[in-house]
C-alpha positions as CSV (number, residue, x, y, z in Angstrom):
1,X,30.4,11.6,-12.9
2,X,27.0,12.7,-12.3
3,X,26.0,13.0,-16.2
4,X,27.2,9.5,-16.2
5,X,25.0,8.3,-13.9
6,X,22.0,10.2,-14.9
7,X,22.2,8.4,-17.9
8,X,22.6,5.1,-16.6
9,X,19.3,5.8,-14.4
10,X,17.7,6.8,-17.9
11,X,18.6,3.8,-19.8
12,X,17.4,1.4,-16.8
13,X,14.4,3.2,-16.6
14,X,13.8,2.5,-19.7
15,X,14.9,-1.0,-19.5
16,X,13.4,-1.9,-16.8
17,X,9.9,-0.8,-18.8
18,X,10.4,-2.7,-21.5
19,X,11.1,-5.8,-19.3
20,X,7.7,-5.3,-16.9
21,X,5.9,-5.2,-20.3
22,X,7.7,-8.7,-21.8
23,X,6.2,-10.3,-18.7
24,X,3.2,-13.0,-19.4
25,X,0.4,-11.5,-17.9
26,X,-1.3,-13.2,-14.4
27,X,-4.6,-12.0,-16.1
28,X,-7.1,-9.3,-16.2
29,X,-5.2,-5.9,-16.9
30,X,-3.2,-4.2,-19.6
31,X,-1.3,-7.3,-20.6
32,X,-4.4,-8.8,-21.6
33,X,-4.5,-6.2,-24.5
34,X,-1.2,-7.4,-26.0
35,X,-2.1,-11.2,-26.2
36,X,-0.5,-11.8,-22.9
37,X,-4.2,-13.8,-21.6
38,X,-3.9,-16.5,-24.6
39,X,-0.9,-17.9,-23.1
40,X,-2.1,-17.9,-19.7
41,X,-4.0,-20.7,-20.0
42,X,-1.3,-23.0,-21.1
43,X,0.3,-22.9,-17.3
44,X,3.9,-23.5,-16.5
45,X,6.7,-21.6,-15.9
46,X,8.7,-21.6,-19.4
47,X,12.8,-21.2,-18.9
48,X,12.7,-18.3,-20.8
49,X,9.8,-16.5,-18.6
50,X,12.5,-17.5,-15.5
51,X,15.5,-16.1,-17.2
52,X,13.2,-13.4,-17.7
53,X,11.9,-13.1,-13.8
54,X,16.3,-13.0,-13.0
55,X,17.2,-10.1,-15.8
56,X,14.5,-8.1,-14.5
57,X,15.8,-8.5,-10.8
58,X,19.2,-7.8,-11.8
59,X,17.9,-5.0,-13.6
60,X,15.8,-3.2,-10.7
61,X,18.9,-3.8,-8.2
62,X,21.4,-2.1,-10.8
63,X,18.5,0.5,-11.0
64,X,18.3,1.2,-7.1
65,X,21.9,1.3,-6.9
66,X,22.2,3.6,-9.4
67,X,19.6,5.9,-7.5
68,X,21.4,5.7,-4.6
69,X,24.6,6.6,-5.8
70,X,22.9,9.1,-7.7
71,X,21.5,10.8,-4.2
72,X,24.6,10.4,-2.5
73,X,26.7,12.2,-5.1
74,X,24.6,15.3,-5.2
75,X,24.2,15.1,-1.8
76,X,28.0,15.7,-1.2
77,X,28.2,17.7,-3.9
């Protein structure tokens, strides 16, 4: 039961990573470095940067209830 969960905190980790990176950029910082500042300027809020804003929240509250779970089965362990 554990091992099962470690892994599922591993994979969102790693999820959730490549998700923060996907983001478009607000400007000035590392996303700059990937291209992220050319589309900046355009403005807007695409559908696909929205649906992208609701995965990642999904994501991070899978990722926190996974870390809880986590604690509170090694704590009763």
């Amino acid at each position: 039961m554990i091992l099962g969960f470690s892994i599922a905190l591993i994979v969102f980790s790693l999820l959730m990573i490549l998700l923060v990176l996907l983001h478009k950029g607000k400007g000035g910082g590392l996303s700059d470095m990937f291209g992220g500042g050319m589309s900046s300027a355009i403005g807007g809020s695409s559908v696909a940067e929205r649906n992208l804003d609701r995965i990642t929240i999904v994501l991070g509250l899978c990722w926190f209830a996974c870390i809880v779970v986590l604690s509170l089965l090694l704590k009763f362990k």
